[in-house]
Every structure is written in C-alpha cells, then in structure tokens.
VMD Tcl script that draws the C-alpha trace (Angstrom):
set ca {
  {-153.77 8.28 -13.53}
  {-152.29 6.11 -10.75}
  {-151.64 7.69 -7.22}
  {-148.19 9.89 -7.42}
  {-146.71 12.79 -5.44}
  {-147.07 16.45 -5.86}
  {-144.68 18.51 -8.17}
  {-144.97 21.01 -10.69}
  {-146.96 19.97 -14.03}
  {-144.60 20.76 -16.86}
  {-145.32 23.02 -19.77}
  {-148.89 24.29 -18.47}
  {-149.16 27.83 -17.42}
  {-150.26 29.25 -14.18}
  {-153.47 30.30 -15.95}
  {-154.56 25.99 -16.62}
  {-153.76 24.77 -13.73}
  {-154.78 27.85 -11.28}
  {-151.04 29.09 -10.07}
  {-151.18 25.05 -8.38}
  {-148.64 22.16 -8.76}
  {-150.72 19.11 -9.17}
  {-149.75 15.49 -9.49}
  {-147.12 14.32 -11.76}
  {-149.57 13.75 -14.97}
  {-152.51 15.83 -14.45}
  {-153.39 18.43 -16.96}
  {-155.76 20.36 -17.64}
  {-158.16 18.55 -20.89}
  {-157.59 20.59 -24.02}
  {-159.00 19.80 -27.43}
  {-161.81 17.50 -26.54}
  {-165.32 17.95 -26.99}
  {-165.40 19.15 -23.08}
  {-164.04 21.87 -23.72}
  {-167.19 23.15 -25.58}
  {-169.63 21.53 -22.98}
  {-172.37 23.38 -20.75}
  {-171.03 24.17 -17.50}
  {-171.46 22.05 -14.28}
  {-172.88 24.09 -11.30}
  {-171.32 23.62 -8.35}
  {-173.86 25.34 -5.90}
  {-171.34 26.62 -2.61}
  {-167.20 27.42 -2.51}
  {-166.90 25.67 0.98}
  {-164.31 22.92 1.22}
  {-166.32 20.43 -0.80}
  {-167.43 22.90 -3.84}
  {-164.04 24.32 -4.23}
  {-162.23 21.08 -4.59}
  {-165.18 19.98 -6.49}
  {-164.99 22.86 -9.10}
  {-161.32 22.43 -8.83}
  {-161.38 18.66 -9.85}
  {-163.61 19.39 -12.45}
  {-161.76 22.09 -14.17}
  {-158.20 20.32 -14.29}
  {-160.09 17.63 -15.83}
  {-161.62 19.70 -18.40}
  {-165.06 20.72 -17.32}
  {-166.08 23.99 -17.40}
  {-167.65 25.08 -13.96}
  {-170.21 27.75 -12.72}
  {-169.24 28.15 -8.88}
  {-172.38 29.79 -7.76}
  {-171.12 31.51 -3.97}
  {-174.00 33.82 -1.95}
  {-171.12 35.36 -0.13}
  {-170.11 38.43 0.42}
  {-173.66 39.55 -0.61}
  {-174.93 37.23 2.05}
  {-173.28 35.73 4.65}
  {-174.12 32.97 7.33}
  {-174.05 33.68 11.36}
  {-170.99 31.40 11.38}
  {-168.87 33.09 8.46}
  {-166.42 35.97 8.22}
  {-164.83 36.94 5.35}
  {-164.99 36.16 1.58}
  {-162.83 33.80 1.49}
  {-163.36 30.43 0.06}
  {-163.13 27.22 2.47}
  {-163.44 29.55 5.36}
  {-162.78 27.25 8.50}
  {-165.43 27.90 11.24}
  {-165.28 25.85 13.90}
  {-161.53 25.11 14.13}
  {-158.12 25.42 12.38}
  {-157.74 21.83 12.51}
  {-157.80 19.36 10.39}
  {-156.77 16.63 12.82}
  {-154.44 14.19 13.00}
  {-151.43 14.19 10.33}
  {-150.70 10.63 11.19}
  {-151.43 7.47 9.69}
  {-152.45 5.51 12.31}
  {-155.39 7.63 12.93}
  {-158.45 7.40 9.98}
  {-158.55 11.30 9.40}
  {-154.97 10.56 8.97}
  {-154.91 8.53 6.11}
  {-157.75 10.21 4.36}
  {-155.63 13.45 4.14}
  {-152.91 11.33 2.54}
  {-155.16 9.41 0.21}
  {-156.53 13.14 -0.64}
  {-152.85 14.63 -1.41}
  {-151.83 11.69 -3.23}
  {-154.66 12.47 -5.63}
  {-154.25 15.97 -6.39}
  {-156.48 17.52 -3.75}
  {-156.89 21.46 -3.84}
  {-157.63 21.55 -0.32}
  {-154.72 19.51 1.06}
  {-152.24 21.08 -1.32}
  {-153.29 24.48 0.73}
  {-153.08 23.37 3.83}
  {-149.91 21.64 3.66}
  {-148.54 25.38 2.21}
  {-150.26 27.02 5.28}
  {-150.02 24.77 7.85}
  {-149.38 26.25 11.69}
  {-147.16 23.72 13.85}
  {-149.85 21.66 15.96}
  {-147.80 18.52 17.19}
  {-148.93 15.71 15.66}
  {-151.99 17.47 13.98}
  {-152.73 19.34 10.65}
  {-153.45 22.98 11.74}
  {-153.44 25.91 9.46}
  {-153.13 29.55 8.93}
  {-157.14 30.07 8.54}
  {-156.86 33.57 6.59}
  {-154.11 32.63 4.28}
  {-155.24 28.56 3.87}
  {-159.03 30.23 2.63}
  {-157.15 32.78 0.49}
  {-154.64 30.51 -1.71}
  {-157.82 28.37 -1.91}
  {-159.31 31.65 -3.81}
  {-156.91 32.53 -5.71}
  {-156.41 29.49 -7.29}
  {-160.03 28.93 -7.75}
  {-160.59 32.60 -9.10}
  {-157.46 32.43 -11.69}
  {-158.51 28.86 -13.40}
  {-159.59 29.60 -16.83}
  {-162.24 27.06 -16.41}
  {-163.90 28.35 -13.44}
  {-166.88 30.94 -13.53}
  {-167.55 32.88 -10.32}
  {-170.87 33.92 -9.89}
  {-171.73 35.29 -6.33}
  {-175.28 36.01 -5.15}
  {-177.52 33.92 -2.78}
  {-179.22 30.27 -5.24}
  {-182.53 30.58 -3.97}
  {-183.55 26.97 -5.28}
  {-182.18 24.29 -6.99}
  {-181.92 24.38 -10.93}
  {-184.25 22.54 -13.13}
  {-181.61 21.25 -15.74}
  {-178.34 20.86 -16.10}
  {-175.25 18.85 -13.84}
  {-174.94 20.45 -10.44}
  {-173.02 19.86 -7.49}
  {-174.84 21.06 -4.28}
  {-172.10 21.82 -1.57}
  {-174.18 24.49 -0.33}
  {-172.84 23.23 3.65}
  {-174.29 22.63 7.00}
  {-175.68 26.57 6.84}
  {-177.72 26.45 3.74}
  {-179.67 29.54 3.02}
  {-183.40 29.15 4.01}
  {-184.45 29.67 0.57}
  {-182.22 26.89 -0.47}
  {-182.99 24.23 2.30}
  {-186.52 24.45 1.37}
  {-185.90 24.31 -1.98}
  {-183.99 20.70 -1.22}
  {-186.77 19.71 1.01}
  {-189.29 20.10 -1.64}
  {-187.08 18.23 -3.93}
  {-187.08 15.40 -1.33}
  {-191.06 15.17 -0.68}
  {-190.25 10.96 0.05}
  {-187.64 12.46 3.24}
  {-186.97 14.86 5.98}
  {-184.65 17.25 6.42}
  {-182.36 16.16 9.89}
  {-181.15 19.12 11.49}
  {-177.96 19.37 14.31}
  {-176.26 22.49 16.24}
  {-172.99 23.19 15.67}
  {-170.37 25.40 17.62}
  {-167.00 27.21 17.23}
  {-164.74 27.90 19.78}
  {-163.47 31.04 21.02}
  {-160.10 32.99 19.86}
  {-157.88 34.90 22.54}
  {-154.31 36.33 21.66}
  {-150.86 35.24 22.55}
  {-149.88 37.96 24.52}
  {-152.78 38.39 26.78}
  {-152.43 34.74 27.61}
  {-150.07 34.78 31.33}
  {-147.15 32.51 30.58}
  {-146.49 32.53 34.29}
  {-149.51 30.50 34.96}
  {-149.25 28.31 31.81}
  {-146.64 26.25 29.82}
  {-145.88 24.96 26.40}
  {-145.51 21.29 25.64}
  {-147.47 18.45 23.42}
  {-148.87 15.81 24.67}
  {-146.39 13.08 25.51}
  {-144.25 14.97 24.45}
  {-145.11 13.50 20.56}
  {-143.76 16.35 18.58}
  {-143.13 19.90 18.69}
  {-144.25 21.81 22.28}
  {-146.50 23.72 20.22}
  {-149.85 23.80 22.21}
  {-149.71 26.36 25.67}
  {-151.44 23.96 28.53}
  {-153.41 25.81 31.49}
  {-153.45 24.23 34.44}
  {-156.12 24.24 36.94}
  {-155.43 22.70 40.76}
  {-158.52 20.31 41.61}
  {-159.92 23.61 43.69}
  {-159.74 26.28 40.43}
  {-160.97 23.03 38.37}
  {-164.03 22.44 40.82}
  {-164.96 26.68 41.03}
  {-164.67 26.52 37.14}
  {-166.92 23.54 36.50}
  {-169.34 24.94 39.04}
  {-169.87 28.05 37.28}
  {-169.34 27.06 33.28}
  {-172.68 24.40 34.27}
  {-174.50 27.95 35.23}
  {-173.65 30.33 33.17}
  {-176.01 31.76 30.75}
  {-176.53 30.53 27.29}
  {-177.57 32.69 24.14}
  {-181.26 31.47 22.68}
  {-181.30 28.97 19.76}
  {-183.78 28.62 18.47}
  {-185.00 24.37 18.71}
  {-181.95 24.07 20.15}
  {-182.04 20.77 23.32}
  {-178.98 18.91 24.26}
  {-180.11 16.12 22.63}
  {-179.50 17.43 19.70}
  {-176.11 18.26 20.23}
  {-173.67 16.19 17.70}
  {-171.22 14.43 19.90}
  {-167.72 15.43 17.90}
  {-168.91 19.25 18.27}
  {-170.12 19.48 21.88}
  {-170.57 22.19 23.22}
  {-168.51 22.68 26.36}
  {-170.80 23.85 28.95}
  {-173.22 20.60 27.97}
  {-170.59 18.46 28.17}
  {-169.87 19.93 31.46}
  {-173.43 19.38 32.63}
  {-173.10 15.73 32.14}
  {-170.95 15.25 35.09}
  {-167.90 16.73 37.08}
  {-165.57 14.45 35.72}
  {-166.52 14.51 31.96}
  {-164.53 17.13 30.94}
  {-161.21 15.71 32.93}
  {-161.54 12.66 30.24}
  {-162.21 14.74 27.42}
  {-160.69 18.24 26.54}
  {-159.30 19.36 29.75}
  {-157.33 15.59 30.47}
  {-154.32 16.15 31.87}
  {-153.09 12.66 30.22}
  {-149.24 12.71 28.95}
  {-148.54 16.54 30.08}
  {-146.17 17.24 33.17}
  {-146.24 20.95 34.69}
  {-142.10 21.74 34.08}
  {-142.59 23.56 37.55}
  {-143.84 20.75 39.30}
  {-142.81 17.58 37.39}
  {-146.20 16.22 37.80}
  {-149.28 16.25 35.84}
  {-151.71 18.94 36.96}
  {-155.32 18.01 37.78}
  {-156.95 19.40 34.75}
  {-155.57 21.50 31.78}
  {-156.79 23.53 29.28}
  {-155.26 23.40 25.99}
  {-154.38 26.49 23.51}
  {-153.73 25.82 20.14}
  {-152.35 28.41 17.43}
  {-154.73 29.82 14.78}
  {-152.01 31.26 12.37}
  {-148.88 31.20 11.20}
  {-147.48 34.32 13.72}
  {-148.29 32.34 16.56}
  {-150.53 36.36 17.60}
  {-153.92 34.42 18.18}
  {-154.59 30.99 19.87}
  {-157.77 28.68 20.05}
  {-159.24 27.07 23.41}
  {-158.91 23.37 21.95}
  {-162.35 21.77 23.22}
  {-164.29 25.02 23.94}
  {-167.13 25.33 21.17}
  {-169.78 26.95 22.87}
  {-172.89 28.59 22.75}
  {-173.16 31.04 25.70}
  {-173.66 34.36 26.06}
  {-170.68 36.55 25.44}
  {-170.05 38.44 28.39}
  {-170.68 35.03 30.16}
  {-167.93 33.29 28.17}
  {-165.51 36.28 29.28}
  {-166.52 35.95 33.06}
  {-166.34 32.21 33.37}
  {-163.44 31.45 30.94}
  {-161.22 34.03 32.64}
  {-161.12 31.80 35.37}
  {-158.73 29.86 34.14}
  {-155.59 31.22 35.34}
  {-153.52 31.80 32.81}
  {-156.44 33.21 30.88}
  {-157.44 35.71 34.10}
  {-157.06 38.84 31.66}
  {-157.35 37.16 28.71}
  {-157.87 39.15 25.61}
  {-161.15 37.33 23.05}
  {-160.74 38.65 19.62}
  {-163.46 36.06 18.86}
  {-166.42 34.57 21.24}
  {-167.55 31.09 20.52}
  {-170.50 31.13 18.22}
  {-173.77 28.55 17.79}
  {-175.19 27.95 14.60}
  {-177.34 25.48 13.25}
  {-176.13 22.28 10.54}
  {-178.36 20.68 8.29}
  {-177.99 17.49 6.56}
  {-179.73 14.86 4.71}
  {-181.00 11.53 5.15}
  {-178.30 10.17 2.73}
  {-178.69 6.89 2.77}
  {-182.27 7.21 1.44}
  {-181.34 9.64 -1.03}
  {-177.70 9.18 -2.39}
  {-175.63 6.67 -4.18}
  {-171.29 5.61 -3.53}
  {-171.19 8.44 -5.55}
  {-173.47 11.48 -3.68}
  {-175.76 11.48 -6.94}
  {-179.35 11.70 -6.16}
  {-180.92 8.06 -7.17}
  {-183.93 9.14 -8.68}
  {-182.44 12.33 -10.05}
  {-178.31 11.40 -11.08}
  {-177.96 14.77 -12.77}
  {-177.65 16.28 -9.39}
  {-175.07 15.64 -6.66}
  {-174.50 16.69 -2.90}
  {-171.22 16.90 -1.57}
  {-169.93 18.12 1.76}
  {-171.16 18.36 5.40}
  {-174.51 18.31 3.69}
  {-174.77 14.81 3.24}
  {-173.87 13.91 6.79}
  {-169.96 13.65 6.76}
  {-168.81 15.44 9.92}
  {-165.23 17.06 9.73}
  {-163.33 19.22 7.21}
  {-161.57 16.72 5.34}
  {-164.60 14.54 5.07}
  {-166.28 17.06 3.19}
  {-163.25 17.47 1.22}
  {-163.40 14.23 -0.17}
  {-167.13 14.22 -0.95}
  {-166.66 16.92 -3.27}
  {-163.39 14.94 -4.71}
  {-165.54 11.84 -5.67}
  {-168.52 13.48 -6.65}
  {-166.34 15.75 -9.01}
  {-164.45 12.96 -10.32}
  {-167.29 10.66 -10.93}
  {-168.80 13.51 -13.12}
  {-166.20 14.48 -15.08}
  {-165.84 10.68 -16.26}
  {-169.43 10.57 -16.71}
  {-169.68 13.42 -18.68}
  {-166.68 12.24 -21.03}
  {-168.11 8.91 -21.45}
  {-165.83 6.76 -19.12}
  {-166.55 4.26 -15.71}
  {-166.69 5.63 -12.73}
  {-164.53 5.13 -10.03}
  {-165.65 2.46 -7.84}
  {-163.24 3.52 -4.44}
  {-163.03 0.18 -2.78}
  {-164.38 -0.03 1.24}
  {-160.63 -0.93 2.22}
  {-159.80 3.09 1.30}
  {-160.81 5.96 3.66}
  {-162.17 8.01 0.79}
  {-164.37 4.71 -0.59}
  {-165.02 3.67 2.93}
  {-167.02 7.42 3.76}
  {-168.86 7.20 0.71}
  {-170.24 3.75 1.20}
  {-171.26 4.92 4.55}
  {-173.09 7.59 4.23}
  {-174.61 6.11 0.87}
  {-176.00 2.67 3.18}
  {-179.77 1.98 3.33}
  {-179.12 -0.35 5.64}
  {-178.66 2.41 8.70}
  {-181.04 3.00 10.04}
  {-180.62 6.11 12.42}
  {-178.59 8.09 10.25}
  {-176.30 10.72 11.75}
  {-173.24 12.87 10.74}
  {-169.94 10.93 11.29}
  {-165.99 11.37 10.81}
  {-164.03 8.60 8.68}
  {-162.59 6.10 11.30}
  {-161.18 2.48 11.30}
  {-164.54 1.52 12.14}
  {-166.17 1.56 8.57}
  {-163.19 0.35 6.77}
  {-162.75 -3.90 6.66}
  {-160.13 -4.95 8.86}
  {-157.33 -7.24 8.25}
  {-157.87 -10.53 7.09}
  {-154.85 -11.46 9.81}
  {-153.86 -10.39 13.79}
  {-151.45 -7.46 14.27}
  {-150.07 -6.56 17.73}
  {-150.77 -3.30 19.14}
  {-153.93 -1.07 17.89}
  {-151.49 1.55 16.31}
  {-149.61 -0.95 14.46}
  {-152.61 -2.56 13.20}
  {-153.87 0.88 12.13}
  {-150.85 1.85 10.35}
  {-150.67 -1.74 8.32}
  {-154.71 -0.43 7.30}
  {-153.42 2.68 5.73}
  {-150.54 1.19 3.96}
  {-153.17 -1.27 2.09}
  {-155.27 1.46 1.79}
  {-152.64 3.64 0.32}
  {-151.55 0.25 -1.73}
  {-154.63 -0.20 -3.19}
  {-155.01 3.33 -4.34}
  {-151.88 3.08 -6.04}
  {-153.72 0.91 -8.40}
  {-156.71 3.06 -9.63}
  {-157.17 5.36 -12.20}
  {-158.86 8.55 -10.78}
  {-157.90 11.03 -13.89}
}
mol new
graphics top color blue
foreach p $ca { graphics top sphere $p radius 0.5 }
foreach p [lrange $ca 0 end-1] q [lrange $ca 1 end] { graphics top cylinder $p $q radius 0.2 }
display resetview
C-alpha cells in the first residue's frame, strides 16, 4: 500500500481494526494461512511494542503483548496505561522543517497507532505536538486491548524466549531480570547504560498570573505556553542556589553520563551561569506585555492535558531531592507558592550497542528471529521509538508471509534512524533523535536553512509515496 491519509476503513468492524480508522486500504488479513500462525511476542506495551503489536495485527499476525505492569512497575511509571509518557508530554515539533517533524508525518501517513492518538489527544503547544498524557496512553489501550488479534498477557518476562518471533520493546527501564537476560544473550557486547529525568508538574491555578504571562515564542502560533520571568537579580539568586541544592542518590550516576537531550537542569546549571540563558530559560522571541521588552531569563510552562489544570516546567528534568526542588523552584516568581502535583524524577536508561548487534531492520544478526525496537536500541525521543517498532513490525509481518522487506531509503526520516543506529561504522555509539543530519542532503543549493529543510521533507514525503509498506 502506497502512502495515503487517514479515514475510516470501510466494511470492517470496530472489533478488526481496534475501534481505529486506519489508512485508506488497510485491513485487517483474513483467510490466509496467518491467520492460523504462532503468535509473535512483542516483549513491552511502551510506544514501540504497542505500535509494533498494532502493525502486526492489522496485517494479520497474531500477537502475544507480554506487559509486567501493573504487577510491576518501574520508578519512572504511573499508571497502567499503555505508552505512558514519562519524561514529557511532548512530542516535539509538528512542523516540517524540523526532522522530528517530518518523521511524525511520515508515521501518520502510514497508519501509525501512536500518531493517530496523539493527533486525537493533542493539548495546544504552539508549534509543537503535545498531548493529553492520561487520555493519549488510554485510547492507545483500548485499541490495543479490543483487537481480536492481540493477546494481553501481563506479568514481569524474566528472560528472553528460546523460540519463536519476538519483538523486545521492553524500554530504557528494563526489568533487572530481563537486562541480564539480554546481556547474556549478547556475551560478544556490553550493555551501555545513561540517566534519564522527568520534569516536574505544578497546577494552573497555583501558578501567579500576576508575575507571569502567556505567549509563544515569536509569537509562532497560539500563546499557549505561560513564560516566567526572572530580572537578571532573581535569575542570578536562582542559579546560585539550583547549582547547590541537594540531589537524591543514584546509584553510578556522574555527569558524564548525563545524555545531552535529557539534562538534567541543575547539571546544566553547573556548567556555567549563562548556560541555561541559551538553553531552556532563553528569553529569545518573547516580550513581557508589561514591559514591551524581553525579560532577562524566562521560564517556560507548558500544558500537560487537555483542561489546561496541570502545567510542565519545559526544560526542568531533574534529579534532586524533593523538598529541594520545592525550595529552589519556588523562587521563580510566578511559581513562589506553586502547587507540585509531581516532583521531577531520575531513573536510569539502558540501551544497546546497536550497531554491533542489529540490522536496517532492528533484527539481531546472528539471531533474525528476534528484534529490538524502541529506546532500547539507542533512539532517543518518543517518536523515534515509535518508528522502530513500525519497521521492525512491518518487516516481520512480510517476512513471515513470504514477501521483501521494506528497504526505507536514507532520504526518509524513518529509513534514515534505522540506518543509523544499525551502522558499524560508529564508533562511539550513543542514543540520538532523528535530525537533518543523518538524512542525504540535496543534490542542489536552497536559500535559507528552513527552506532547505522543508524541500527535505517534501522528497522525503515524495519518496514514501512510492513504497509499499502493507
């Protein structure tokens, strides 16, 4: 099937295709030899295993999803919810001049699970993709959990299994049983390990409206993010003290180690006075309506669901101690009596050496049968590990009926991921986002970086126009 839009499949019931519209075309495989096949496991019901067992099942392959929680859950996780967002409610940019951008649309364009939800459940974020966490996590569970193909089976997978397909989206906080289970499986390798952090949650109506205001950057969109400014003297106090505050104890846990997109804030801090006035506190593109000027440093909310009742500090993963993150983020003004219904929380991400270990396709080399999809494998972001789980699904399901695979071409951002994280020829491996970096450029000059980026999508989005991904 070629690249098309969403609308409602005609003639299936809710039951086939999980209460979802998917692309014009898709179905559901009935009457084939699939339909009597051994399940695939898909080992996690993160992002990547649920549209992973999703992709499987509208193409006809019967899925075990295999999820430890509620029974167990990780330091980072909540609820029972399937692709439960941790660290933010972004997704990032909606645009197409930006990588994550075009990913997303590539991802929609081919039936994605994930997208389709978050486009139903998205939050107004400006130019961004934010979402309604609780109700984005539930739709994705109710679809999965009403698709005649899909078998839950909660309860913790302790190691990997010894026959069979599988699809290991276990994520970046895979059980201990599990993780050692994968490191045996890898004697050749070494497990890489990185700390993670989410930022903390504060409602709308504890946040003083006197001392903040609401606008997007530039101006580009809808005023949807509440800014908090800080003069150069409440900015200088606040620095001072965020650098020596207290953090909790992890475990292993050195700066070093710290994966640049997820910093947390009080390292970043430590780095220098003026670090955090380039990155999340710039006051870049946003003018104080009291004033008319922009203030010296600003702190950016962002809404975390659709009532607009709770807001995120944008920037702010952390890993201090709680009653420190009270004292010292209080200080910001408009958040003086601030109300947290959620502290910032570190936890620790593992991931693989990939490029030793997986193909385009995250199938093991030595070992095809099994797959890894998701932050696992060392792509960094939400819709990253969204598409993992999309290829590796799709490249099983045509496997398993016989067919080609799907050879995603460099010049798209879901091809251009996979051939990344799947290179032997990096050496120092670590976790990345999709950008413009790892996709060819033009093969001709376009004025103006945006404009150039936007003619990359449109090939992108061209050339997967042409493929057949059902």
């Amino acid at each position: 099937m070629k690249a098309a839009s969403i609308s409602t499949v005609q003639g299936r019931s809710p039951q086939e295709t999980g209460g979802l519209p998917l692309p014009f075309g898709a179905r559901t495989i009935k009457n084939r030899k699939e339909a009597s096949m051994e399940s695939v496991i898909v080992i996690g019901a993160g992002l990547a295993g649920a549209e992973a067992a999703w992709q499987l099942a509208r193409r006809g392959i019967p899925v075990e999803l295999r999820e430890m929680k509620p029974a167990k859950m990780t330091p980072a996780h909540h609820t029972a919810y399937f692709g439960e967002l941790v660290c933010s409610n972004s997704l990032r940019s909606n645009q197409l001049e930006n990588a994550v951008g075009l990913l997303k649309e590539e991802l929609r364009r081919m039936g994605s699970l994930v997208m389709t939800c978050a486009d139903a459940h998205r939050v107004e974020a400006g130019g961004a993709l934010a979402v309604d966490r609780h109700a984005f996590s539930a739709a994705i569970t109710e679809h999965i959990k009403s698709h005649s193909l899909i078998t839950v089976v909660e309860g913790e997978v302790t190691g990997l299994p010894s026959e069979g397909q599988v699809i290991v989206a276990s994520g970046p906080l895979t059980s201990d049983a599990l993780a050692n289970s994968i490191a045996r499986f890898f004697p050749e390798s070494r497990y890489l390990n990185f700390f993670d952090a989410a930022a903390p949650l504060v409602t709308f109506e504890s946040v003083d409206m006197n001392s903040a205001f609401f606008a997007s950057r530039y101006d580009k969109g809808t005023p949807d993010y509440i800014n908090c400014p800080l003069s150069e003297e409440e900015y200088a106090a606040f620095w001072r003290e965020l650098c020596a505050a207290q953090e909790a104890e992890v475990h292993g846990f050195e700066d070093k180690q710290v994966f640049e997109g997820c910093m947390p804030v009080e390292v970043m801090a430590r780095r220098g006075v003026e670090t955090l006035r380039y990155g999340p506190l710039k006051p870049r593109g946003l003018r104080d309506p009291r004033t008319g000027r922009e203030p010296y440093a600003v702190v950016q909310l962002r809404k975390d669901n659709a009532e607009g009742s709770i807001y995120n500090l944008v920037g702010f993963q952390t890993h201090l101690k709680w009653p420190e993150q009270r004292r010292v983020f209080s200080m910001i003004p408009a958040l003086n009596n601030a109300e947290f219904v959620r502290y910032g929380v570190m936890h620790r991400n593992t991931y693989l050496d990939s490029p030793r270990l997986l193909d385009r396709y995250y199938r093991v080399r030595r070992e095809p049968r099994i797959c890894f999809a998701g932050q696992i494998t060392g792509v960094e972001g939400y819709v990253e590990s969204t598409a993992s789980g999309f290829l590796a699904a799709v490249e099983l399901a045509r496997r398993l009926q016989g067919r080609p695979p799907v050879n995603f071409p460099q010049e798209t951002a879901v091809g251009a991921l996979a051939l990344y994280v799947s290179n032997e020829s990096v050496a120092d491996f670590q976790p990345m986002n999709v950008n413009f970096g790892i996709i060819p450029p033009l093969d001709h000059r376009v004025k103006g970086k945006r404009n150039k980026n936007a003619e990359i999508s449109q090939r992108s989005l061209k050339i997967l126009g042409g493929l057949d991904f059902e």
